[in-house]
FIMINU-384614 format. One record per residue (C-alpha): residue number from 1; residue in one letter; y, z, x. Coordinates in Angstrom, 2 decimals, always signed. Each point is the difference from the previous one (the first is absolute). Example, Ala and Ser with C-alpha at 12.3 -4.5 7.8 and 13.67 -1.06 7.14 Angstrom:
BEGIN
[1 "A" [-4.50 +7.80 +12.30]],
[2 "S" [+3.44 -0.66 +1.37]],
This chain:
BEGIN
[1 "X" [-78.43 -140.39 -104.97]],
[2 "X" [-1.79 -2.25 +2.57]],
[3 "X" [+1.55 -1.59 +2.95]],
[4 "X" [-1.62 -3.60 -0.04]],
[5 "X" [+2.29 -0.75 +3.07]],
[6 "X" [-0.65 +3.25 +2.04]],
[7 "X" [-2.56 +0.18 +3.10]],
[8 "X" [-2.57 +2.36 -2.75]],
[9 "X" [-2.66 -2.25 -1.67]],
[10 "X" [+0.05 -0.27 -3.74]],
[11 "X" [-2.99 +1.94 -0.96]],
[12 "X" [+0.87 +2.66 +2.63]],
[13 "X" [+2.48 +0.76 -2.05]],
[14 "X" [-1.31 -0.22 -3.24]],
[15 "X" [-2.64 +2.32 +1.54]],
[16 "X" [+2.60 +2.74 +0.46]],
[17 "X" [+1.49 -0.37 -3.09]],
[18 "X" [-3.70 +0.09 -1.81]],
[19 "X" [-1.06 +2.80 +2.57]],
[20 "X" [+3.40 +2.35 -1.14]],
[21 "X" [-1.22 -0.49 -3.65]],
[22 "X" [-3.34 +0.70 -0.01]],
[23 "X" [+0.94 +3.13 +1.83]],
[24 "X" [+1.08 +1.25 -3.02]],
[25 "X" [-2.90 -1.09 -2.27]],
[26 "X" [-2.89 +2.38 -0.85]],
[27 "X" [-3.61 -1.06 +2.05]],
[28 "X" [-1.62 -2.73 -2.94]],
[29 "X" [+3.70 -1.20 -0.96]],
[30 "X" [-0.15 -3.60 -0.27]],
[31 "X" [+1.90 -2.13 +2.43]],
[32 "X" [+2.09 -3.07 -0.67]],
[33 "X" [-2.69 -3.24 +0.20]],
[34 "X" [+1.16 -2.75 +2.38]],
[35 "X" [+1.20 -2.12 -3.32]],
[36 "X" [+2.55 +3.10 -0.69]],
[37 "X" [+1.00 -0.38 +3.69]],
[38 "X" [+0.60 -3.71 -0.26]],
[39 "X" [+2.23 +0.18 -2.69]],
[40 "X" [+1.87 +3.39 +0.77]],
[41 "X" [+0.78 -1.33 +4.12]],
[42 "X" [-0.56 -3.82 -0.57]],
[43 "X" [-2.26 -0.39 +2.73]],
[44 "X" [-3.30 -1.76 +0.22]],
[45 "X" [-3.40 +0.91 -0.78]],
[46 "X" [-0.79 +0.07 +3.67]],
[47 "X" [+2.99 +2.38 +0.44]],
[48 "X" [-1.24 +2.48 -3.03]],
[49 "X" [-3.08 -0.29 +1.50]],
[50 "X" [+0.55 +1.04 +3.56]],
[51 "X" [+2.18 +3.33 -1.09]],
[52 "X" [-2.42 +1.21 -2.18]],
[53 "X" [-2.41 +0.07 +3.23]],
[54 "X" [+2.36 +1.46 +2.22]],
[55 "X" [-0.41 +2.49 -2.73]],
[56 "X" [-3.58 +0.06 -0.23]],
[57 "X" [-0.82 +0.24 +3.76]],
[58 "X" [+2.51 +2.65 +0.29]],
[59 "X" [-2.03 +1.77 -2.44]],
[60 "X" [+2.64 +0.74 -3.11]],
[61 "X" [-2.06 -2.28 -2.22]],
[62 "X" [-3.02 -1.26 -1.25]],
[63 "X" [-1.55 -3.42 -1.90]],
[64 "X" [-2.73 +0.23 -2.54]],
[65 "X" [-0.47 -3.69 -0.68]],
[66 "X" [+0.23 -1.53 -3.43]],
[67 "X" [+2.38 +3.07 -0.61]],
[68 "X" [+2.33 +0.42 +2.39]],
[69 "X" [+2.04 +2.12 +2.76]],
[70 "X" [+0.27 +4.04 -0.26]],
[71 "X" [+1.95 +2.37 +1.59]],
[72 "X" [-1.89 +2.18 +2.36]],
[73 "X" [-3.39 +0.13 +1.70]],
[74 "X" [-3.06 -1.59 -2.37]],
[75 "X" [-2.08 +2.73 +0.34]],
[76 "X" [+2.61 +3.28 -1.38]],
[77 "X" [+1.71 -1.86 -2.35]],
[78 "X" [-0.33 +0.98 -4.34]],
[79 "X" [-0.34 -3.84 -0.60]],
[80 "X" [-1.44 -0.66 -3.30]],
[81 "X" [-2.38 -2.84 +0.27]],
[82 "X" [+0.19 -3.00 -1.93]],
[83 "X" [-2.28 -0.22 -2.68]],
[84 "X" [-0.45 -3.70 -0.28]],
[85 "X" [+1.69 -2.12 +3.00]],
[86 "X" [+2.95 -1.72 -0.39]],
[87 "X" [-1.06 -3.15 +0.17]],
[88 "X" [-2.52 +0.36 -3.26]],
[89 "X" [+2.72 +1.97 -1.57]],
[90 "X" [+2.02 -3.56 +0.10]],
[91 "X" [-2.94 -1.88 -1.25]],
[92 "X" [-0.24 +2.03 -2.60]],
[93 "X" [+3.65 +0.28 -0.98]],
[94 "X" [+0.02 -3.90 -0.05]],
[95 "X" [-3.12 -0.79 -1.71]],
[96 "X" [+1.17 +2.81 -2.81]],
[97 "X" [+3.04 -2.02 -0.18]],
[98 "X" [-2.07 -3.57 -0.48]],
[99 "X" [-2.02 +2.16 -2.78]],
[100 "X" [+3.26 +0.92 -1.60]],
[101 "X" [+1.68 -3.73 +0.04]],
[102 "X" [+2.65 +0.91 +2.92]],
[103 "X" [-1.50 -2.76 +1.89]],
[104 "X" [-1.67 -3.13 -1.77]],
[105 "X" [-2.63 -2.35 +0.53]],
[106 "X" [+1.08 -2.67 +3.02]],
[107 "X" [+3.28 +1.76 +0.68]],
[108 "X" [+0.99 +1.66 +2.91]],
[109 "X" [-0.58 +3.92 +0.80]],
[110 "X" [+2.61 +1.47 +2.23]],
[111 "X" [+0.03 -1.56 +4.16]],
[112 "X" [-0.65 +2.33 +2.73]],
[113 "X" [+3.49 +1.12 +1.03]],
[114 "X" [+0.63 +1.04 -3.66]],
[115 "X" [-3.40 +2.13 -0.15]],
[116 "X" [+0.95 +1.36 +3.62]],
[117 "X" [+3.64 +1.51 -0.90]],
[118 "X" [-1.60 +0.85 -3.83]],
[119 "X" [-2.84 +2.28 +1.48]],
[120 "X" [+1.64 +0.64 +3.32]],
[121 "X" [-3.16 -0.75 +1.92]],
[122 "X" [-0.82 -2.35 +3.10]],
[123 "X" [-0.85 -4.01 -0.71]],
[124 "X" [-3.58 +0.42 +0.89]],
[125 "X" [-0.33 +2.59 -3.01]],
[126 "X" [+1.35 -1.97 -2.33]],
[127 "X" [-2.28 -3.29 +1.21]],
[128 "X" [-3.06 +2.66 -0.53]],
[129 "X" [+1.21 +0.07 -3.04]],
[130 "X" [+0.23 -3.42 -1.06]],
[131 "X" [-3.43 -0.85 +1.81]],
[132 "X" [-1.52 +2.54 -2.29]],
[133 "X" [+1.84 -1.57 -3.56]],
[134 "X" [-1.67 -3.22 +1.29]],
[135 "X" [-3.20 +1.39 +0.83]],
[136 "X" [+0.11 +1.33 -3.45]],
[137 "X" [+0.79 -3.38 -1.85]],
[138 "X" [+4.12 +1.16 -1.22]],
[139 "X" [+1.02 -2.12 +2.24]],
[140 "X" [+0.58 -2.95 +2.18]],
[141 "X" [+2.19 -1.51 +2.78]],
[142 "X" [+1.25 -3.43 +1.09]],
[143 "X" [+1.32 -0.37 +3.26]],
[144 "X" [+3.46 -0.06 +1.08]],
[145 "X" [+0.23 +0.61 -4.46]],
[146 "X" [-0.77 +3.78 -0.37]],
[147 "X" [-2.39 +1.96 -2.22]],
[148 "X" [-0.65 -0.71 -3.49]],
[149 "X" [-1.68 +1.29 -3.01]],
[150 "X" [-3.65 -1.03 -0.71]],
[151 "X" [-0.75 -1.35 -3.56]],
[152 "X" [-1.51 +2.43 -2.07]],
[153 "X" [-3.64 -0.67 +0.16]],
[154 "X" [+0.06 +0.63 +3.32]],
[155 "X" [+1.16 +3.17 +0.02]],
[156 "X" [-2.68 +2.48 +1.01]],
[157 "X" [-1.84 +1.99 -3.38]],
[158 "X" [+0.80 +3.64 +0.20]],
């Protein structure tokens, strides 16, 4: 339980709580991303953020961007590699749901914050991902409105 009144910073102490944990994880085992520690503590990003690099410096963990944070050092541990990153793994997903009529023609796609929690990735990986779907022509955004779904004939011709 944290102490949000005691003299110990907040992510101090989420570091020691993360730090007992991954001491029982196998090298490769993946660690909590800073959404999961949001939600489980109810701290800020910033706070998530800072414990997971007092467990990085300290050497327990590691960061392979666009997949996330492992336990161990990056060069002994049996991660399997990603075959396609994440964030064209949600553009795909997506678009396959516009194909299948999940999402229609000038109506919204999922925001941000859903994708994030859905995939359980960082922001930036899901805004890859919606910079690619409008690269591609599935869809397009209006400010301060969210992303919506092209009309067919612009959808790319696979």
């Amino acid at each position: 339980m944290l102490d949000y009144d005691g003299d110990t910073h907040l992510y101090l102490q989420i570091a020691e709580i993360l730090r007992q944990r991954v001491a029982e994880l196998a090298s490769g085992h993946p660690v909590p991303s800073e959404a999961d520690i949001q939600s489980e503590f109810g701290v800020a990003r910033t706070t998530a953020r800072r414990a997971i690099h007092v467990l990085r410096e300290e050497g327990l963990i590691y960061t392979v961007q666009g997949e996330g944070t492992f336990v161990g050092a990056p060069d002994a541990a049996p991660r399997q590699p990603r075959k396609i990153p994440l964030y064209q793994e949600i553009a795909g997903d997506i678009s396959q749901g516009i194909k299948e009529g999940r999402y229609r023609p000038r109506r919204p796609i999922p925001g941000e914050t859903a994708l994030v929690q859905q995939y359980d990735c960082a922001r930036e990986t899901v805004r890859r991902a919606m910079a690619l779907l409008r690269e591609r022509g599935w869809i397009y955004t209006v400010p301060q409105r969210g992303s919506y779904v092209s009309e067919q004939d612009a959808w790319p011709r696979e």
